[in-house]
Backbone bond lengths (Angstrom), bond angles and torsions (degrees), N, CA, C in turn:
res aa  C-N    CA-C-N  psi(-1)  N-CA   C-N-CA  omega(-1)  CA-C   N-CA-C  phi
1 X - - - 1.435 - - 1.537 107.64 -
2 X 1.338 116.54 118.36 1.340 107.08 176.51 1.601 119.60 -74.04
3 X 1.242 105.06 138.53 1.695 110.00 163.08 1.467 123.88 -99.23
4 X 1.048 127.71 131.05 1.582 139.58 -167.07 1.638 103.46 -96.45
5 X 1.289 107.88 147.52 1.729 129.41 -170.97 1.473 109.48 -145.42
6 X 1.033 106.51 51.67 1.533 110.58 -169.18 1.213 99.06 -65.03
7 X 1.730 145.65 3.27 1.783 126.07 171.18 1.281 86.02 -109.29
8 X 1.245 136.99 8.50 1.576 116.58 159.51 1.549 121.33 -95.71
9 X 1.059 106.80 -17.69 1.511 120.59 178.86 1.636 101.10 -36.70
10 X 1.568 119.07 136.38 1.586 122.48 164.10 1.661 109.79 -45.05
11 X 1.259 127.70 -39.09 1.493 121.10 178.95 1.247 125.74 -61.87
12 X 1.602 87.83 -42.29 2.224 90.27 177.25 1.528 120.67 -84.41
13 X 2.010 108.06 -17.13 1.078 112.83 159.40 1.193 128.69 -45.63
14 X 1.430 98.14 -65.15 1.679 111.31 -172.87 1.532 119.67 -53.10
15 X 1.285 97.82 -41.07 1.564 113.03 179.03 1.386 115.38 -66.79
16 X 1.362 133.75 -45.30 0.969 151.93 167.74 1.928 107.04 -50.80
17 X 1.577 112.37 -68.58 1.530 83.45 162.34 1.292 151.48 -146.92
18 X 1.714 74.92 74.83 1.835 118.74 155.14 1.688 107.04 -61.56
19 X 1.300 102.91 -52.61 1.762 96.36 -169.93 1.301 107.12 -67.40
20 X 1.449 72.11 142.16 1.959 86.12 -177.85 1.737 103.14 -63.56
21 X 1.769 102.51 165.63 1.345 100.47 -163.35 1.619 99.76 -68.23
22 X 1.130 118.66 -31.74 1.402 124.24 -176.19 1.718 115.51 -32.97
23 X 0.846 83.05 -64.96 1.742 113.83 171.09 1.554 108.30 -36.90
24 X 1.063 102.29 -45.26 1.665 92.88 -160.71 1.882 106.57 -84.72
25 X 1.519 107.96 -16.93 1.663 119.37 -170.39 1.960 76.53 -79.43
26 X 1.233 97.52 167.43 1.495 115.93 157.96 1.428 97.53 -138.12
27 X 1.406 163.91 56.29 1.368 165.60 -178.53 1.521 112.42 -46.32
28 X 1.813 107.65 -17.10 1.632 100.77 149.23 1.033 134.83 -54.37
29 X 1.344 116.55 -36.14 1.941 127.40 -155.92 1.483 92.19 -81.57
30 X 1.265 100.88 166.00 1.594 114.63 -150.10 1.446 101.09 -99.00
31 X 1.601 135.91 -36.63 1.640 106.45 169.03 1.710 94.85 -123.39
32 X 1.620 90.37 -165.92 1.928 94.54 -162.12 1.332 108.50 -65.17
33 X 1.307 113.19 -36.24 1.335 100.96 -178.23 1.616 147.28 -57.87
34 X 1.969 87.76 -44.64 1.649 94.61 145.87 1.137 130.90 -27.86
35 X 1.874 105.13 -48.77 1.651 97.74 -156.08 1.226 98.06 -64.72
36 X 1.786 120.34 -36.81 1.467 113.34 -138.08 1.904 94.36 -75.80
37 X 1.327 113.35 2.37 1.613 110.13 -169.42 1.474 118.45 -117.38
38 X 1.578 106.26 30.25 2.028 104.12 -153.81 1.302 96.81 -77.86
39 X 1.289 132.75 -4.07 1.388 116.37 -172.40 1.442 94.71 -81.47
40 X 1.154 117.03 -37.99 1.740 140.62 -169.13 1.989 88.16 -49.36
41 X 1.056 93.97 -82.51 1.406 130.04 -168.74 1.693 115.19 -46.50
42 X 1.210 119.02 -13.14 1.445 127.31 -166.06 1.970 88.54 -112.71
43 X 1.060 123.62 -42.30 1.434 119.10 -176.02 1.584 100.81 -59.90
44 X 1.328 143.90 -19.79 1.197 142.17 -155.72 1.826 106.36 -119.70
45 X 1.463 84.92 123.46 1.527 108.85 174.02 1.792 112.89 -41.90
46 X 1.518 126.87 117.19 1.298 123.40 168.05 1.417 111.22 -0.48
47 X 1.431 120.31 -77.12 1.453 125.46 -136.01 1.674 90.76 -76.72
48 X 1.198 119.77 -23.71 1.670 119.32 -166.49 2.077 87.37 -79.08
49 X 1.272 104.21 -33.18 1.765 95.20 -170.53 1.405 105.30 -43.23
50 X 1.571 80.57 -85.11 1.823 104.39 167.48 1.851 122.30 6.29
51 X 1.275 85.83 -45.96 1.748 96.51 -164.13 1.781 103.40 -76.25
52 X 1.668 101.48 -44.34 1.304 108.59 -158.29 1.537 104.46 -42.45
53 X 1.523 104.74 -174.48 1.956 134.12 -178.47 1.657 85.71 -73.85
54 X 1.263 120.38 138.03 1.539 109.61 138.11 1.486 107.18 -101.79
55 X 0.892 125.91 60.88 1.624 123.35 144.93 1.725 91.17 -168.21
56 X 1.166 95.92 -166.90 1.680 120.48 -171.61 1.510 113.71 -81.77
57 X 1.268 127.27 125.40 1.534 113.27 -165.87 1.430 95.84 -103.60
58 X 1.437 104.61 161.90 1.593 115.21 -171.49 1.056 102.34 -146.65
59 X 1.684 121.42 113.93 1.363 126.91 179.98 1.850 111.04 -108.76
60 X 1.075 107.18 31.57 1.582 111.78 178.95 1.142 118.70 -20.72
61 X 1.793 84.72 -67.23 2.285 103.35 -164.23 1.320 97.33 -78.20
62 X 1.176 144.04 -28.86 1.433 147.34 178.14 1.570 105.45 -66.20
63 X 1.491 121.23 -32.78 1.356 133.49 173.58 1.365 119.43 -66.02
64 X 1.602 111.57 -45.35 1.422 132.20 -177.94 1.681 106.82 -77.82
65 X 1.179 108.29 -30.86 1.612 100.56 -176.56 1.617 89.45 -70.74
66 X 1.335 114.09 -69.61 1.623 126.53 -153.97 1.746 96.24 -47.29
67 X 0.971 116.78 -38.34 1.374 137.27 -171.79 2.099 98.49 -57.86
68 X 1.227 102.55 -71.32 1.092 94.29 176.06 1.544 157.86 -48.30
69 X 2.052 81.95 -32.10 1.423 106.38 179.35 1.877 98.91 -91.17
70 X 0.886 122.31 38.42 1.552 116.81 -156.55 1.750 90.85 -115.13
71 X 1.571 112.96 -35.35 1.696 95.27 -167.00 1.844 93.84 -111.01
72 X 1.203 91.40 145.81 1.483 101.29 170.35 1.924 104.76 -84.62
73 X 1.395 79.29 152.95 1.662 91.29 175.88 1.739 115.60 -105.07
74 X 1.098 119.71 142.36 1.492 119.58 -47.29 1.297 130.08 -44.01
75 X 1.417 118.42 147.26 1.245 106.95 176.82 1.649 131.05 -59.02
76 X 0.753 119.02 122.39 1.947 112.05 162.36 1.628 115.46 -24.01
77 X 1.557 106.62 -63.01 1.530 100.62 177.66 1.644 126.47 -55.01
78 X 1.121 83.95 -49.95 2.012 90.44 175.86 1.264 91.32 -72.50
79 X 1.220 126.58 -114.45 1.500 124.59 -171.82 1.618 108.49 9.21
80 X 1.037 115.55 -105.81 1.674 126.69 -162.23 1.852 121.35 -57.80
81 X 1.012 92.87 -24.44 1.960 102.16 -145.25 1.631 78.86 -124.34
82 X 1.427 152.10 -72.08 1.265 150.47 -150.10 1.359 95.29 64.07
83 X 1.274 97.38 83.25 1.615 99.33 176.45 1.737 97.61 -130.22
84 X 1.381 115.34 -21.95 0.960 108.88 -167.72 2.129 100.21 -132.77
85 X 1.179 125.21 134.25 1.324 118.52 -176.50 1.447 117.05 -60.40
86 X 1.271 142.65 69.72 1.654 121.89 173.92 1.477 124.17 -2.33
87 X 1.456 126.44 -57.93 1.336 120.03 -163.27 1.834 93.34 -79.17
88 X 0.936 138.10 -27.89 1.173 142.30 161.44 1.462 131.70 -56.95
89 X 1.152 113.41 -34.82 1.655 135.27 162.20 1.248 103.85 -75.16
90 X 1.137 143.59 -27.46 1.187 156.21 155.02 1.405 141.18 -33.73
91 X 1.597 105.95 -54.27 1.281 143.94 176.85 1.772 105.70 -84.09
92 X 1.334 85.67 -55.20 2.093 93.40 179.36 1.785 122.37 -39.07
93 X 1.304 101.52 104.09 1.840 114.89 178.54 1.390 88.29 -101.93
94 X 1.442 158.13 -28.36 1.362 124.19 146.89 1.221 143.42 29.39
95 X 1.800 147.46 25.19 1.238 126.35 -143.04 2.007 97.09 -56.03
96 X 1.110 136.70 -43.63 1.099 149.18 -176.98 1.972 102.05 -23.26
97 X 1.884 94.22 -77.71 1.318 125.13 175.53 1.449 91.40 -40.16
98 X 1.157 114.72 -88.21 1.682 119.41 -156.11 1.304 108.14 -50.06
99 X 1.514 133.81 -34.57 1.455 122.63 165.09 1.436 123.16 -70.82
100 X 1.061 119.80 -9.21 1.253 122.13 167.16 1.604 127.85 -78.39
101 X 1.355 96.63 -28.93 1.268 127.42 169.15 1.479 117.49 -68.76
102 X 0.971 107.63 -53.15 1.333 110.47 157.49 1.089 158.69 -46.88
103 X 1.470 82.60 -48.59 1.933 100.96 169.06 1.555 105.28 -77.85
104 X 1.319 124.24 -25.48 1.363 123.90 165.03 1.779 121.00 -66.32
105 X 1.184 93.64 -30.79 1.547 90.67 166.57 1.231 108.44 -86.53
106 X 1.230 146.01 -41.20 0.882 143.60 162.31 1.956 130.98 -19.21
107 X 1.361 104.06 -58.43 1.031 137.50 146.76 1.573 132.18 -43.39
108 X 1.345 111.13 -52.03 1.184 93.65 167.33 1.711 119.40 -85.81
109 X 1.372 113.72 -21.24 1.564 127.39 166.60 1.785 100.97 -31.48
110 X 1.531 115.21 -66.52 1.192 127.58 -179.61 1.472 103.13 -41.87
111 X 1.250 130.45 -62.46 1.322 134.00 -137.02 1.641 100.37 -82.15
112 X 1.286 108.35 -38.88 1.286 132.40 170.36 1.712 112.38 -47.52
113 X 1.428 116.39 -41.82 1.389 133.26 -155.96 1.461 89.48 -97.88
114 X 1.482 115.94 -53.59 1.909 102.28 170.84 1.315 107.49 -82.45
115 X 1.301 126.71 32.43 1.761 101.11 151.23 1.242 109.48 136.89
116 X 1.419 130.38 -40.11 1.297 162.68 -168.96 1.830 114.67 -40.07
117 X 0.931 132.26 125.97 0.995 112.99 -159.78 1.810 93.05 -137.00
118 X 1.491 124.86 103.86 1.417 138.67 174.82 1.543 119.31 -68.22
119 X 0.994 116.22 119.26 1.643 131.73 156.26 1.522 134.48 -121.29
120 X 1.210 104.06 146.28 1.658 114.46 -148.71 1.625 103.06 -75.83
């Protein structure tokens, strides 16, 4: 399955740093974080500013819960397919890992339910 990186791409690279450093501070905006995002921050209509975070949001524990409830026990992958190690799935505090994991089980759950039939 391909995964896409569209801010790594050579085009958004280059472009990205082409602008002078000046450019990228905004030292108007009112806390640090703004500044570090004015290019971000200047494409967007007033009323959408207004709304944004002024600081950096951090959804960790919101990550770790969702994270947890994400794989069924046993999993599909370990269980059936050995695609993934149990005692290793096990150990993994990852919210990253475990959502990924998830949505892959997830996925094949579906495929399984319309018809799909898995081999190892």
């Amino acid at each position: 399955m391909q995964e896409a990186f569209p801010y790594l791409t050579e085009t958004f690279l280059s472009a990205a740093w082409a602008l002078p450093l000046a450019d990228r501070y905004g030292p108007q905006l009112p806390t640090a974080y703004w500044r570090c995002k004015a290019q971000v921050i200047s494409l967007m209509p007033g009323r959408v500013v207004r709304a944004l975070p002024r600081r950096k949001q951090y959804y960790t524990r919101t990550l770790a819960r969702r994270a947890a409830a994400a794989i069924p026990r046993p999993p599909l992958l370990a269980a059936d397919l050995g695609l993934i190690h149990p005692g290793h799935l096990a150990r993994e505090r990852d919210p990253s890992v475990l959502l990924a994991v998830g949505a892959v089980e997830e996925w094949l759950r579906g495929a399984v339910e319309r018809g799909a039939t898995l081999t190892a």
